[in-house]
Backbone as CSV, one residue per row, in Angstrom:
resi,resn,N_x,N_y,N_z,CA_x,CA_y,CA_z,C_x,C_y,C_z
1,UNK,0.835,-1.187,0.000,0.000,0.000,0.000,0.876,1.245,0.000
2,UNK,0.662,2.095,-0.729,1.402,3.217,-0.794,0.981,4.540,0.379
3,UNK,2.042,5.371,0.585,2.088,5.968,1.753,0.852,7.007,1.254
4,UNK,0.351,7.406,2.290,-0.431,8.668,2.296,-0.029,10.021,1.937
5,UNK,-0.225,10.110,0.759,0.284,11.648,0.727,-0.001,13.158,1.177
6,UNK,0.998,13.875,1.439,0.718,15.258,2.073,0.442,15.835,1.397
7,UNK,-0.256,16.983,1.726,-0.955,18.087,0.828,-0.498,18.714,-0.192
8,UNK,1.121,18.757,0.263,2.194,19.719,-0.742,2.275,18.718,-1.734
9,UNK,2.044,17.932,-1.824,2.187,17.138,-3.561,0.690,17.378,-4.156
10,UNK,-0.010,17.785,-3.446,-1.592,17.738,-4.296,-2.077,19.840,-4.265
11,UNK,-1.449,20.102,-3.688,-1.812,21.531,-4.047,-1.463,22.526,-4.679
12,UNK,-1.884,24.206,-5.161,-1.631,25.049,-5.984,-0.901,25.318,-5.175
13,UNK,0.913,25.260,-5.634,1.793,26.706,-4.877,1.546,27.785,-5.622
14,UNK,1.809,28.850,-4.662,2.263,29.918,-4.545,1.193,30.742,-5.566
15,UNK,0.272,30.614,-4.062,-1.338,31.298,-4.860,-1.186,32.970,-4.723
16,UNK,-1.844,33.223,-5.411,-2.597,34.946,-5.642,-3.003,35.075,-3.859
17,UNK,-2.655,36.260,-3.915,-3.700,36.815,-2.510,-4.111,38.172,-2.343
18,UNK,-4.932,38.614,-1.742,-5.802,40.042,-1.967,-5.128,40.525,-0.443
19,UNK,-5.019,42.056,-0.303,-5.041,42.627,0.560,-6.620,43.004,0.960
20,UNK,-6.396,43.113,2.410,-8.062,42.897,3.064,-8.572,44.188,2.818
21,UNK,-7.481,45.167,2.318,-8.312,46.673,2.193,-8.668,46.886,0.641
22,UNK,-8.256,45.933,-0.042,-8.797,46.063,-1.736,-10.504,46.269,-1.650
23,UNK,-10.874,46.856,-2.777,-12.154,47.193,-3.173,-12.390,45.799,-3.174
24,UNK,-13.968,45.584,-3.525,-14.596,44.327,-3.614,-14.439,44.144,-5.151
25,UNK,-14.820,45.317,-5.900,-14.326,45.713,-7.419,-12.925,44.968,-7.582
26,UNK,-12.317,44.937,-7.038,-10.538,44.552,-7.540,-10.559,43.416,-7.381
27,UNK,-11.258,42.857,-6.175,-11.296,41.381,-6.119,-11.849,40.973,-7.302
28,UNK,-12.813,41.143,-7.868,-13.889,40.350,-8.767,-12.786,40.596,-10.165
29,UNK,-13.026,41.483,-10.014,-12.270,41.554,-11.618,-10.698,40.599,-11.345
30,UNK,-9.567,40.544,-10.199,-8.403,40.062,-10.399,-9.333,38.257,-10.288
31,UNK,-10.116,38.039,-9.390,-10.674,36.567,-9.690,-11.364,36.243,-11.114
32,UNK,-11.633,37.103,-11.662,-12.144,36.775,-12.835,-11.008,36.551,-14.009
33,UNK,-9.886,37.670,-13.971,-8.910,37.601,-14.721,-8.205,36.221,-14.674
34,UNK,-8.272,35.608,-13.428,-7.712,34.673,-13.111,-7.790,33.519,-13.256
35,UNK,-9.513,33.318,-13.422,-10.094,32.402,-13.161,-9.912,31.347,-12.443
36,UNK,-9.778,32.006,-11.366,-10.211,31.480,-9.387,-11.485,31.751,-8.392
37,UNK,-11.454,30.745,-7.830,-12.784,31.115,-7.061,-12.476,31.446,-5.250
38,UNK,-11.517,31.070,-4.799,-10.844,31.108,-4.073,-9.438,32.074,-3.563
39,UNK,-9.597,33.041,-2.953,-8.833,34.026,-2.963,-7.972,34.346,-1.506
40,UNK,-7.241,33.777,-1.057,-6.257,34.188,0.527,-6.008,35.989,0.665
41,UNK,-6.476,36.167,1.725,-6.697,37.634,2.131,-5.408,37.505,3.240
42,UNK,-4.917,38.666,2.749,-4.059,39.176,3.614,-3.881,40.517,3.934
43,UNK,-3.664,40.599,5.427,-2.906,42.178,5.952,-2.018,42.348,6.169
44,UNK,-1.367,43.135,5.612,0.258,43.397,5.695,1.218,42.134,5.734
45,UNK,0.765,41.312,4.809,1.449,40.356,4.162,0.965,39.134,5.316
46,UNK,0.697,39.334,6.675,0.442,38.090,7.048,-1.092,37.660,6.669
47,UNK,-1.189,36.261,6.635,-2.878,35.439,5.962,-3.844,36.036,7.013
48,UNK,-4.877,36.331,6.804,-5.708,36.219,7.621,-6.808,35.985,7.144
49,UNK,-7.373,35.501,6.210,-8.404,34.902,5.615,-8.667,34.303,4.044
50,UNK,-10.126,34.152,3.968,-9.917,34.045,2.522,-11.212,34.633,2.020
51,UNK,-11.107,35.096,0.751,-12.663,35.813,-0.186,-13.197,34.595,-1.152
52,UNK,-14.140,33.987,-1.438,-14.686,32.886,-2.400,-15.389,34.045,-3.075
53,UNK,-15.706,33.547,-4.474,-16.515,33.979,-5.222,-18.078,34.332,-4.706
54,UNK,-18.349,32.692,-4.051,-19.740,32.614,-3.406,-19.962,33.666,-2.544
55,UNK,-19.150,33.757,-1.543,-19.514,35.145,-1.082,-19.336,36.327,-1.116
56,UNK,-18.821,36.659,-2.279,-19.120,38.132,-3.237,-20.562,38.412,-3.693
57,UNK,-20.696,37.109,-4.514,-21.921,36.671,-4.958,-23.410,36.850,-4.193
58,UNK,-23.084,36.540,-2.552,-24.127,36.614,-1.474,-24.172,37.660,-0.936
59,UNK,-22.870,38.478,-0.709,-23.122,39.948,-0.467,-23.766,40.787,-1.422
60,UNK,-23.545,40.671,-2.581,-23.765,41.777,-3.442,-25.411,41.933,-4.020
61,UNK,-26.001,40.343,-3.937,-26.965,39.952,-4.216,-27.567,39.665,-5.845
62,UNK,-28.420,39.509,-6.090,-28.926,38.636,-7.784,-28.684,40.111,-8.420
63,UNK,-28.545,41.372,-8.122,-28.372,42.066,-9.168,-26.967,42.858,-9.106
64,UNK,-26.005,42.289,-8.144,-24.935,42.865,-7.926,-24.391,44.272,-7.635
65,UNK,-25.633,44.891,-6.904,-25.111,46.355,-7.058,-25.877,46.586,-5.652
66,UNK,-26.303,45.585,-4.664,-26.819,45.870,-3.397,-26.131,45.175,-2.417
67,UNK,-25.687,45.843,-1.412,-25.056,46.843,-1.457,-23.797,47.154,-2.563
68,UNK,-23.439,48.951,-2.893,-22.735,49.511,-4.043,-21.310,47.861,-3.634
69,UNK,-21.291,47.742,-4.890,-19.727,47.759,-4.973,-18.571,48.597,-4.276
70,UNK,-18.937,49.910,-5.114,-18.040,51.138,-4.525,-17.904,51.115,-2.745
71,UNK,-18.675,50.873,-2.480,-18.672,50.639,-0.919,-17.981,49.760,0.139
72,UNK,-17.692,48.633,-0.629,-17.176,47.545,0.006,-15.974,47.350,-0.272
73,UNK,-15.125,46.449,0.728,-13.842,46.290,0.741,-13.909,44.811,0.877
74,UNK,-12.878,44.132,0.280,-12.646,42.645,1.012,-12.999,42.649,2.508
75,UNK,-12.411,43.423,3.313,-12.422,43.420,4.696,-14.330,43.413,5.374
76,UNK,-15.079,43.812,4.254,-16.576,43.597,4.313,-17.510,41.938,3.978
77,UNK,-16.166,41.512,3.209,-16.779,40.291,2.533,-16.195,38.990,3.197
78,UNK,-14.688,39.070,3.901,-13.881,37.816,3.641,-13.741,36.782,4.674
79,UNK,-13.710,35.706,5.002,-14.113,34.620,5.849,-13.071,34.748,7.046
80,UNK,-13.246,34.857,7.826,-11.859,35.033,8.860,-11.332,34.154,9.777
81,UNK,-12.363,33.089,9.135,-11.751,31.610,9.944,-11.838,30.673,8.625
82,UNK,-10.402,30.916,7.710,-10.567,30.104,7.064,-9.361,28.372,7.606
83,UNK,-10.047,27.146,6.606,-9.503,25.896,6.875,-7.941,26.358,6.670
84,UNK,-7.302,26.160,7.580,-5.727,26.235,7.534,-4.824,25.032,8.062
85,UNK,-4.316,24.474,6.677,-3.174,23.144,7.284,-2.073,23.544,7.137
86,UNK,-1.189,22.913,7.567,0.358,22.651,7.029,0.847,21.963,6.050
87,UNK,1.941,22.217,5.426,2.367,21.423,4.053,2.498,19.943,4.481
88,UNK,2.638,19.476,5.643,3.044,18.133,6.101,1.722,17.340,6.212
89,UNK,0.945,18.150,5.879,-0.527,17.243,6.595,-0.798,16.563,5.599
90,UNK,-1.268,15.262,6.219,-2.028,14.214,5.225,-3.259,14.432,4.560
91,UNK,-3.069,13.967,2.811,-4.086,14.577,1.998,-5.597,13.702,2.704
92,UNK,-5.441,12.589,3.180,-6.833,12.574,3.648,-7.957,12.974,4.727
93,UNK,-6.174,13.349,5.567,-6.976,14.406,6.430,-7.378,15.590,6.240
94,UNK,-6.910,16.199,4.913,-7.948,17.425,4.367,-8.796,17.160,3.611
95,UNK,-8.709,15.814,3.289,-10.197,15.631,2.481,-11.431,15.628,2.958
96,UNK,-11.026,14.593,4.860,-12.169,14.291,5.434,-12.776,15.765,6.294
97,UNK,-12.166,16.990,6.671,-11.994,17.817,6.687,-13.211,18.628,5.983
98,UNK,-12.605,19.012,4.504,-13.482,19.354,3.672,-14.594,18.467,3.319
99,UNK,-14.738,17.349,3.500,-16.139,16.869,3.411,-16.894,16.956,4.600
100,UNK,-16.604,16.611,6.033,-17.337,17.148,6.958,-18.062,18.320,7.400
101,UNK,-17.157,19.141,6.712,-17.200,20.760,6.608,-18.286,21.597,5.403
102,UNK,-18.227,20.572,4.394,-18.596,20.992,3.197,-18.112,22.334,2.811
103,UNK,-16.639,22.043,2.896,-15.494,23.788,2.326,-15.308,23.182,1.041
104,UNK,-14.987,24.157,0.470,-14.121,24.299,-1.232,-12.696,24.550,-1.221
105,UNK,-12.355,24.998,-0.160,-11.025,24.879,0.258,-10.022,24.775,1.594
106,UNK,-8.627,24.932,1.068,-8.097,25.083,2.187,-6.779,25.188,2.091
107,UNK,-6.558,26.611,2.938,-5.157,27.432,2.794,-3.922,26.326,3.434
108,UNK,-3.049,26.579,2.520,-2.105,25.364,2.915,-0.658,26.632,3.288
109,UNK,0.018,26.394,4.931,1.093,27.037,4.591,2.643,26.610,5.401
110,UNK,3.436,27.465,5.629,4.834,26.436,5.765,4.660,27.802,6.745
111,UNK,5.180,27.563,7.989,5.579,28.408,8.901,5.079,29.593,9.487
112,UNK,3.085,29.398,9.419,2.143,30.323,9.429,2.307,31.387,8.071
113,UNK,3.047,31.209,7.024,2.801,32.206,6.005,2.529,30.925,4.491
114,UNK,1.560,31.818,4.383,1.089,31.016,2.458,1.798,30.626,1.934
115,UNK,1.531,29.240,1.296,2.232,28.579,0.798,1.769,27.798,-0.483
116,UNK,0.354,27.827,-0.580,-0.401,27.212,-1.288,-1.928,27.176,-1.080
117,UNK,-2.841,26.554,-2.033,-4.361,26.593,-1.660,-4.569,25.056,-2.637
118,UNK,-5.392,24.203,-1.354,-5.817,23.419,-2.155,-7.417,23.472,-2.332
119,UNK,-7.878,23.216,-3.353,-9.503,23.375,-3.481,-10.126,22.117,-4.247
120,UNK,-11.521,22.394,-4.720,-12.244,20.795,-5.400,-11.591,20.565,-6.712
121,UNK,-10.914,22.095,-7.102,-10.646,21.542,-8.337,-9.338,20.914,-8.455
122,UNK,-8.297,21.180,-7.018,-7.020,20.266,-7.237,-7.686,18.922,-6.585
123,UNK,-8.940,18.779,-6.316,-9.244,17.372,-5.858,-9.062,16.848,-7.007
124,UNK,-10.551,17.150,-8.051,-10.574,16.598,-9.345,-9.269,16.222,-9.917
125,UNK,-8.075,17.595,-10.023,-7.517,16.994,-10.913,-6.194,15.711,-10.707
126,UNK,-6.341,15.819,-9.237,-5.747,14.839,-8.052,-6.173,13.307,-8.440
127,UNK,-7.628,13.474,-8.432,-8.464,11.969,-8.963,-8.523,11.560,-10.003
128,UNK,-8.259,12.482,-10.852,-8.633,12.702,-12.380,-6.962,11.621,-12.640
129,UNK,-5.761,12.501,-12.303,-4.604,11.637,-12.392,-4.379,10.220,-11.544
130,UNK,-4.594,10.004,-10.351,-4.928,8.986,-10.015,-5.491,7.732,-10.866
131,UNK,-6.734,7.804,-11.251,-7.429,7.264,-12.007,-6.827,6.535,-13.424
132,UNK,-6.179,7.468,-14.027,-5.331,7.516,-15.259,-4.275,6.837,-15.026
133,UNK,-3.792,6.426,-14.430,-2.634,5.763,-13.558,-2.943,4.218,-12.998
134,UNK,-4.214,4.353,-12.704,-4.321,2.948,-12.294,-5.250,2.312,-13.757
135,UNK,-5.790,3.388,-14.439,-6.635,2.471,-15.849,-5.397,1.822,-16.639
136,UNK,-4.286,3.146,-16.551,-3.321,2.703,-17.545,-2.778,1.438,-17.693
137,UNK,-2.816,1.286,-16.131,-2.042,-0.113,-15.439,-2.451,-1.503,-15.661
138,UNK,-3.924,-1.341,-15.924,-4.596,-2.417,-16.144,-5.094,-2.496,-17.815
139,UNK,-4.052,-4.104,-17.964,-3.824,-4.287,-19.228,-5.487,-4.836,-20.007
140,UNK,-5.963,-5.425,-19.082,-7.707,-5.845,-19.101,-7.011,-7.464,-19.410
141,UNK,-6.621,-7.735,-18.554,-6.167,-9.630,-18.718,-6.632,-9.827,-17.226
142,UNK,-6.786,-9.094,-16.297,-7.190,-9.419,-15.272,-8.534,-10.365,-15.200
143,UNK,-8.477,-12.018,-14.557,-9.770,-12.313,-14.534,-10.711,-11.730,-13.716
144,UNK,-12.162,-12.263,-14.082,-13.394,-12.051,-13.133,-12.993,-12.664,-12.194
């Protein structure tokens, strides 16, 4: 059986992060440019949270302009207890984690400062390779 792997082989290094005093405007547009949904907020360089799309989305409401844009700051929108592991931690203990939790992510870092973000979509593409790896393997001679 192969060892359990830690997070730092399955996650995005060296993610994007917003300062907590950016407009809500700067967020959307640098997540959009980006195409991320998941954003690590920081003050004065240390983490202290994170902004999701979803809750831009829930603040601003179905027509996006309640409350103004102009008005808001990350520091109005951003989660301040976000999931935070270490690079050493075992990937299934952030899996079971995020499924108990029902999160989309989780800030990964080396020495209390950012280091990475893993989310559903480095799950997918985690499983996605997995998968590909063990189909490859199997030549189809295996009996029933």
């Amino acid at each position: 059986m192969k060892n359990n792997p830690l997070i730092k082989s399955v996650m995005t290094p060296f993610p994007h992060s917003i300062d907590i005093d950016a407009s809500i405007i700067d967020a959307r547009k640098f997540m959009m440019s980006h195409h991320i949904r998941h954003l690590p907020v920081t003050d004065n360089t240390e983490l202290v949270g994170i902004l999701t799309d979803r809750d831009i989305k829930l603040i601003l409401g179905p027509d996006f302009d309640y409350p103004s844009q102009q008005e808001l700051s990350v520091r109005d929108v951003y989660i301040d207890t976000p999931y935070i592991v270490s690079l050493d931690e075992p990937l299934t203990n952030v899996l079971a984690h995020m499924v108990e939790k029902h999160i989309g992510s989780a800030l990964v870092t080396r020495k209390g400062k950012l280091a990475g973000v893993f989310t559903s979509t480095d799950v997918c593409r985690s499983f996605y390779q997995f998968l590909t790896e063990k189909l490859s393997s199997n030549d189809g001679n295996d009996a029933a």
